[in-house]
C-alpha positions in Angstrom: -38.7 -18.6 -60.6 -41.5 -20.8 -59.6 -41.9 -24.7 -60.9 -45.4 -24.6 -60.4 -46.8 -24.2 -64.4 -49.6 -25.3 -65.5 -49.9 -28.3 -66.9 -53.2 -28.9 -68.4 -56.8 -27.7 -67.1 -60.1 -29.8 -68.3 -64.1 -28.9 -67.3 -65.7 -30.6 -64.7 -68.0 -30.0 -61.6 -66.8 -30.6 -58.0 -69.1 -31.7 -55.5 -69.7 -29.1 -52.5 -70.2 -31.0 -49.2 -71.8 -28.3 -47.3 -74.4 -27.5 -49.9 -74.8 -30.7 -51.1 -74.8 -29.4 -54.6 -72.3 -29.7 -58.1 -70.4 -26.9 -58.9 -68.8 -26.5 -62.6 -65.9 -25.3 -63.3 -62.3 -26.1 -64.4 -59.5 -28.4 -62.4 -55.9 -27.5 -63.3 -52.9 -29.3 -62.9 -49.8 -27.6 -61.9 -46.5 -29.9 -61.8 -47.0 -29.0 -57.8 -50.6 -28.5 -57.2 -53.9 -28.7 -58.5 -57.0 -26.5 -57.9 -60.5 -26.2 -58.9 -62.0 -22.9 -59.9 -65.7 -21.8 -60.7 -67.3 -20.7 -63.9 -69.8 -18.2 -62.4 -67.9 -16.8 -59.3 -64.3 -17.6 -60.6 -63.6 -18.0 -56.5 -60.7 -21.0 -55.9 -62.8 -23.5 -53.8 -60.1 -26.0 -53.6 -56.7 -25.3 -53.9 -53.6 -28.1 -52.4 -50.2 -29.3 -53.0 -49.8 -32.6 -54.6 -47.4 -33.6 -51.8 -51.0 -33.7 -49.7 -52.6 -37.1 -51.5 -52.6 -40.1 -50.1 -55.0 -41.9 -52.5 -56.8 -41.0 -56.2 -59.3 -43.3 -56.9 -62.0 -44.3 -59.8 -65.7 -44.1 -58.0 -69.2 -43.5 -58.7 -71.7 -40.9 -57.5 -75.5 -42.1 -56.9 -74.1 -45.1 -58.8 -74.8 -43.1 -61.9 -72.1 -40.3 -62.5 -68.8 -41.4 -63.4 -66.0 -39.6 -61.0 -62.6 -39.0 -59.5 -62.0 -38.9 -55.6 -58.8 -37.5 -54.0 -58.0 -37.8 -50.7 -55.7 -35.9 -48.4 -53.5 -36.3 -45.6 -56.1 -34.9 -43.1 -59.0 -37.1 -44.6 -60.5 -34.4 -46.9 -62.4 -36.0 -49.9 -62.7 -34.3 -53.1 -65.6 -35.7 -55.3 -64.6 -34.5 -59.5 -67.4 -35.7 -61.7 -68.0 -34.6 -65.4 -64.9 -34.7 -66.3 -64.0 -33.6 -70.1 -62.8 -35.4 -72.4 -62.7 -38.4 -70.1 -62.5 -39.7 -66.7 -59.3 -42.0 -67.6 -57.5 -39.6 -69.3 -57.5 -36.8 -66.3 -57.0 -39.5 -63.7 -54.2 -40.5 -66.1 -52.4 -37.7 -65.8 -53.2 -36.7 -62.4 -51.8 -40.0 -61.0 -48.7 -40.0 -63.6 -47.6 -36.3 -61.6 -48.5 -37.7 -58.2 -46.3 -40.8 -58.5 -43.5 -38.8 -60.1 -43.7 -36.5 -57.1 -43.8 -38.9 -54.6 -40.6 -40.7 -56.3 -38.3 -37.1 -56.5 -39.6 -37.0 -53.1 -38.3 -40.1 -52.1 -35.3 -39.6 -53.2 -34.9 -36.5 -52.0 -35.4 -37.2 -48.5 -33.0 -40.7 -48.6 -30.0 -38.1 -49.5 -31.0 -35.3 -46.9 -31.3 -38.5 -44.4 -27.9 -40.2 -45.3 -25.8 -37.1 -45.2 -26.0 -33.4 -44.5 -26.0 -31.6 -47.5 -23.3 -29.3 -47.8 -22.2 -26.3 -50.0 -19.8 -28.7 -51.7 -21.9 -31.3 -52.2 -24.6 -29.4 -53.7 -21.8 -27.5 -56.2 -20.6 -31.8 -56.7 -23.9 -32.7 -57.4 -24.8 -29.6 -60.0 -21.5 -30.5 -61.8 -22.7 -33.8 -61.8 -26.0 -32.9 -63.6 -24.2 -30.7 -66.0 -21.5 -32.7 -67.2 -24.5 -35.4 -67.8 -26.0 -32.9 -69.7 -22.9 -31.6 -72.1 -22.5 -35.9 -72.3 -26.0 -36.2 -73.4 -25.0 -33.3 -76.0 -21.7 -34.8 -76.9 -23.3 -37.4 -77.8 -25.5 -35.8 -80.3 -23.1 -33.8 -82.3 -20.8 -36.9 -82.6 -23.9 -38.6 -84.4 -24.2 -35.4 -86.5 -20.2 -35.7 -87.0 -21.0 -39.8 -88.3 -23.9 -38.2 -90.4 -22.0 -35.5 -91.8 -18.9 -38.5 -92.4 -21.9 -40.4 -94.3 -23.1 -37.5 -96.3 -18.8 -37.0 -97.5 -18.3 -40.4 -98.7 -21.7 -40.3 -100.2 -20.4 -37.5 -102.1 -17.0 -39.5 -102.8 -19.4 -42.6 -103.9 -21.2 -40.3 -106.3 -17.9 -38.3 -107.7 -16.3 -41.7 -108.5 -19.5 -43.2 -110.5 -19.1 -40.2 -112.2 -16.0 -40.8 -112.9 -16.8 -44.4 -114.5 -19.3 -43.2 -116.7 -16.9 -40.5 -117.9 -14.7 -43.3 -118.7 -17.0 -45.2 -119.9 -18.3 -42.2 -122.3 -14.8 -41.6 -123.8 -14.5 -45.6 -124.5 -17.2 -45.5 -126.1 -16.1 -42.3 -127.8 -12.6 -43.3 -128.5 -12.0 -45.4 -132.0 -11.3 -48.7 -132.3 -7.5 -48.7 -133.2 -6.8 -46.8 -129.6 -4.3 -49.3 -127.8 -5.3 -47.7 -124.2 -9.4 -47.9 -124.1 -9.3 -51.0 -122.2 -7.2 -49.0 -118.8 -9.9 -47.0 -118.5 -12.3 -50.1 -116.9 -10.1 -50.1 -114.0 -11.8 -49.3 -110.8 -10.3 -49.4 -107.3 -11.8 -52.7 -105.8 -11.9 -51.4 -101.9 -13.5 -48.5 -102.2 -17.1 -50.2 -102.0 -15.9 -52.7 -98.8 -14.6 -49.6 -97.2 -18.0 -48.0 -97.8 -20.2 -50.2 -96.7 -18.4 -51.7 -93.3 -18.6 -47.8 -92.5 -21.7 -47.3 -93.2 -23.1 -50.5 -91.6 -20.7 -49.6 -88.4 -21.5 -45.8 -88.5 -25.6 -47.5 -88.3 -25.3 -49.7 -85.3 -23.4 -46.9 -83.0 -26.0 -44.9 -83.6 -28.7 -46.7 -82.4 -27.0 -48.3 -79.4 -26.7 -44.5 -77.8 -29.6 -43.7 -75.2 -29.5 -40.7 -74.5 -32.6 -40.8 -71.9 -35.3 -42.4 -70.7 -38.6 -40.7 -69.0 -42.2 -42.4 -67.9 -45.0 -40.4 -69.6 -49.1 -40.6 -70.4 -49.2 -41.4 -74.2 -52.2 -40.3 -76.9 -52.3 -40.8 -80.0 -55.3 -40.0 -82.5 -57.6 -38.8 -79.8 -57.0 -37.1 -76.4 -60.0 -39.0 -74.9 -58.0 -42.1 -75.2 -54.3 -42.3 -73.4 -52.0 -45.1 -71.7 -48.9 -45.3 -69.5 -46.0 -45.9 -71.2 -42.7 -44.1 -71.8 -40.3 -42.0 -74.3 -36.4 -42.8 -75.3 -34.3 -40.2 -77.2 -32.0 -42.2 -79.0 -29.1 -40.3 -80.6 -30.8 -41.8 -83.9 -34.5 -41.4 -83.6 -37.3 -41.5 -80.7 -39.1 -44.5 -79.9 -42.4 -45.0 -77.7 -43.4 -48.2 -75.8 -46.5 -48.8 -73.7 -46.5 -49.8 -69.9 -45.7 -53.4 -71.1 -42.4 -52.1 -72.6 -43.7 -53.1 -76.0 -42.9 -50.8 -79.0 -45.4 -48.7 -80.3 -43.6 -46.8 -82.6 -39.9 -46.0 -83.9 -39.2 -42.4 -85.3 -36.3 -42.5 -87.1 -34.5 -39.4 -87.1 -35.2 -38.2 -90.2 -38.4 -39.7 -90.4 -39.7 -36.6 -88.0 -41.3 -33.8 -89.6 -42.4 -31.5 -86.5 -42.1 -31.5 -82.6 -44.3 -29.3 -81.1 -43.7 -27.8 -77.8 -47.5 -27.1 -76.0 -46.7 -26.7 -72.8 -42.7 -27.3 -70.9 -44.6 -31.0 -69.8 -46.3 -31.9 -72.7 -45.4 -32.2 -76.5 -46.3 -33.8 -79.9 -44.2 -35.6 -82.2 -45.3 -36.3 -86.1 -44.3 -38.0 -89.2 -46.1 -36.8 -92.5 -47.2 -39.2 -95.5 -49.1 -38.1 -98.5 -52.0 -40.2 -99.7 -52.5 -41.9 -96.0 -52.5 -40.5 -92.0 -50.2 -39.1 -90.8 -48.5 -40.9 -87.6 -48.8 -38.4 -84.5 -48.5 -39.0 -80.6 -49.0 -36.9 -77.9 -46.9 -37.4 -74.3 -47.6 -35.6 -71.2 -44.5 -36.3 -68.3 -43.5 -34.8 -65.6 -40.0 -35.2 -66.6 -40.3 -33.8 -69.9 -38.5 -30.5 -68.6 -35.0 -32.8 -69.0 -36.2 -33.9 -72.3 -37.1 -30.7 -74.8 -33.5 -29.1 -74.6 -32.0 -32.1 -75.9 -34.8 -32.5 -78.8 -33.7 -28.8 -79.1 -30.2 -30.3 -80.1 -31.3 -32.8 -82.1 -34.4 -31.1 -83.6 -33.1 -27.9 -83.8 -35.0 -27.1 -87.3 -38.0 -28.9 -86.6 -39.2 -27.9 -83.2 -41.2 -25.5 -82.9 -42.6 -23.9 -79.1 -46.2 -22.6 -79.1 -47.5 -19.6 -76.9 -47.7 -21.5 -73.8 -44.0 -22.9 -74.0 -42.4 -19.6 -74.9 -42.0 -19.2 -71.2 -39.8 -22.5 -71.1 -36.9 -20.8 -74.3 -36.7 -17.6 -72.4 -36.5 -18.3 -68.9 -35.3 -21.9 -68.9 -37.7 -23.5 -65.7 -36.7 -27.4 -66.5 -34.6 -28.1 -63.7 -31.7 -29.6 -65.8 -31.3 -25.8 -67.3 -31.7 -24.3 -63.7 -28.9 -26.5 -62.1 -26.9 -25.6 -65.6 -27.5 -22.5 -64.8 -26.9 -22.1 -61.3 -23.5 -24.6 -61.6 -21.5 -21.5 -63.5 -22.5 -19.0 -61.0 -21.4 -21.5 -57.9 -18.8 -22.2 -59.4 -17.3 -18.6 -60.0 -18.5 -17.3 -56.3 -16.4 -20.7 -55.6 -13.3 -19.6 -57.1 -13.6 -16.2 -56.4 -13.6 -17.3 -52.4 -10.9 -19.4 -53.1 -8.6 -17.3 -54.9 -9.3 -14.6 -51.6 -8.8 -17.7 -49.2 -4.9 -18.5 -50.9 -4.5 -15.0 -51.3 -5.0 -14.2 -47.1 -3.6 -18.2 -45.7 -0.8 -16.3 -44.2 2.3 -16.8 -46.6 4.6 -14.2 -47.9 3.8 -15.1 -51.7 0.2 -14.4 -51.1 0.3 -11.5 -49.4 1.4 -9.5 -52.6 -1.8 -11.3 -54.6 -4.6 -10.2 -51.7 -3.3 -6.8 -52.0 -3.5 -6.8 -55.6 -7.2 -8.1 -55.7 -8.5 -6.0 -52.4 -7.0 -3.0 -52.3 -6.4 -0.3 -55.3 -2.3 0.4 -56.1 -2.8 4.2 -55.3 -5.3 5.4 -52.9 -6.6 8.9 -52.7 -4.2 10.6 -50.3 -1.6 9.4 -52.4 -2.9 10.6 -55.6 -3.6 14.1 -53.7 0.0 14.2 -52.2 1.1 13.5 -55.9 -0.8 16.3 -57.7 0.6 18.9 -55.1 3.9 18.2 -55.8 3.4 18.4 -59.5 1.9 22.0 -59.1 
């Protein structure tokens, strides 16, 4: 299936060079691409991959109107003026894709450079990125494990203070000549110590674990008004800094009331109060793909995927779930070759196996030559 979604669209008019005129329209983003359409005609006037830009800039037209220029690789110049709800926050997001591109390309092409990629190399490196993921998940359900461990000895902590004010009933119940009142005080004195150096240890492992780490265009009350910053999934909460790697905000895990799933690049994350705002933040990233299955983990209960992120539950696009997917598939067609490849090396034990695997026990002659004699 194709990567190339949609990402966001926003209204603007593109400048036609021939005509010397504005067009409006609508500029979409795909996570490859990005293409300007018309509102009259609906005709695709520009249409290239992201690969092509050398250069997004900030400019003016006339001096006056506010725009966005991209230009290519064979010095074509896109002029994008009006642009709803702001100039920043499409060139924003434009540029955030573009750079990510350019890094996975990078990156892509120092591996095919150092080494020839090979059919076990690629199987090495898609068990590589699934056993990252299944750590990444590990990692989660052992936190669940230490919060399910908490929730017990809360329990514990609650049945024994039960316990002292049923003592402490029946002493007060109990007459004054009764020789024994005064055993039923006793407590045991480590079972507090023991509860609190777990709890307290149980607190910093949790929010030592990253799980990951990914850039992404932040917004918070308003979509006109967004920054560069990034997104950490802690096995304990979420937290967002800005480009300066200063904290904006920490959810703690509990603290988050719903994750919504808009599109499989862009969510929003909110924490509910009654009598004051709410806190909410919106994050656009190119790498968010890698991010919603594990807030699927995490969130399970509180995640919810609207109509334009249905496509990411059913078919799986991120590439994480692709290469999980893919890994299972190699890794059978693997074994299947290699149990034919012992089975035919030559040897006497094998020989026995490959006929086994290859060849049916009885063929048809056989059978035929069987039922004759029976009649």
């Amino acid at each position: 299936m194709s990567r190339d979604i949609c990402v966001h669209t926003w209204p603007c008019s593109y400048y036609l060079e021939l005509e010397k005129q504005w067009v409006p329209g609508k500029l979409s983003l795909t996570s490859l691409s990005l293409k300007f359409m018309t509102d009259k005609t609906r005709e695709i006037l520009v249409n290239f991959p992201l690969s092509s830009i050398i250069e997004i800039k900030k400019e003016a037209s006339y001096f006056i109107f506010s725009s966005i220029t991209i230009l290519e690789k064979d010095h074509n110049k896109h002029w994008f003026s009006s642009l709803q709800p702001s100039r920043n926050v499409v060139f924003s997001i434009i540029e955030h894709f573009w750079r990510e591109m350019l890094l996975s390309q990078s990156g892509a092409a120092v591996e095919e450079s150092s080494s020839p990629m090979t059919k076990g190399k690629e199987l090495t490196g898609l068990m590589a990125c699934t056993q990252k993921r299944l750590e990444d998940t590990a990692r989660v359900l052992h936190h669940q494990g230490e919060q399910l461990d908490s929730i017990s000895r809360g329990l514990d902590k609650m049945e024994s203070d039960l316990d002292v004010a049923d003592r402490l009933l029946t002493e007060l119940e109990s007459p004054s000549w009764w020789p024994f009142s005064f055993k039923l005080w006793k407590m045991p004195s480590e079972t507090k110590p023991k509860w609190d150096a777990s709890m307290a240890s149980s607190k910093a492992l949790g929010k030592e674990g990253i799980v990951i780490k990914i850039p992404a265009v932040i917004s918070q009350k308003t979509e006109s008004h967004v920054k560069p910053g990034r997104l950490t999934v802690f096995v304990s909460g979420l937290e967002i800094h800005n480009s300066d790697s200063l904290l904006m905000h920490r959810f703690e895990r509990e603290e988050v009331d719903d994750i919504k799933v808009h599109t499989p690049y862009e969510i929003s994350i909110r924490q509910r109060f009654i009598g004051k705002p709410d806190i909410a933040y919106r994050l656009i990233s190119a790498k968010m793909p890698e991010v919603i299955p594990i807030l699927e983990v995490q969130f399970s209960k509180k995640i919810e995927f609207l109509e334009d992120a249905l496509m990411l539950r059913s078919t799986r696009t991120s590439p994480l779930a692709e290469k999980g997917y893919s890994v299972w598939h190699a890794a059978s067609g693997l074994s299947d070759r290699a149990m034919h490849c012992e089975a035919s090396s030559g040897n006497q034990e094998g020989r026995p196996l490959q006929l086994q695997m290859s060849e049916p026990l009885i063929s048809e002659g056989d059978s035929q030559e069987l039922r004759q004699e029976s009649e």
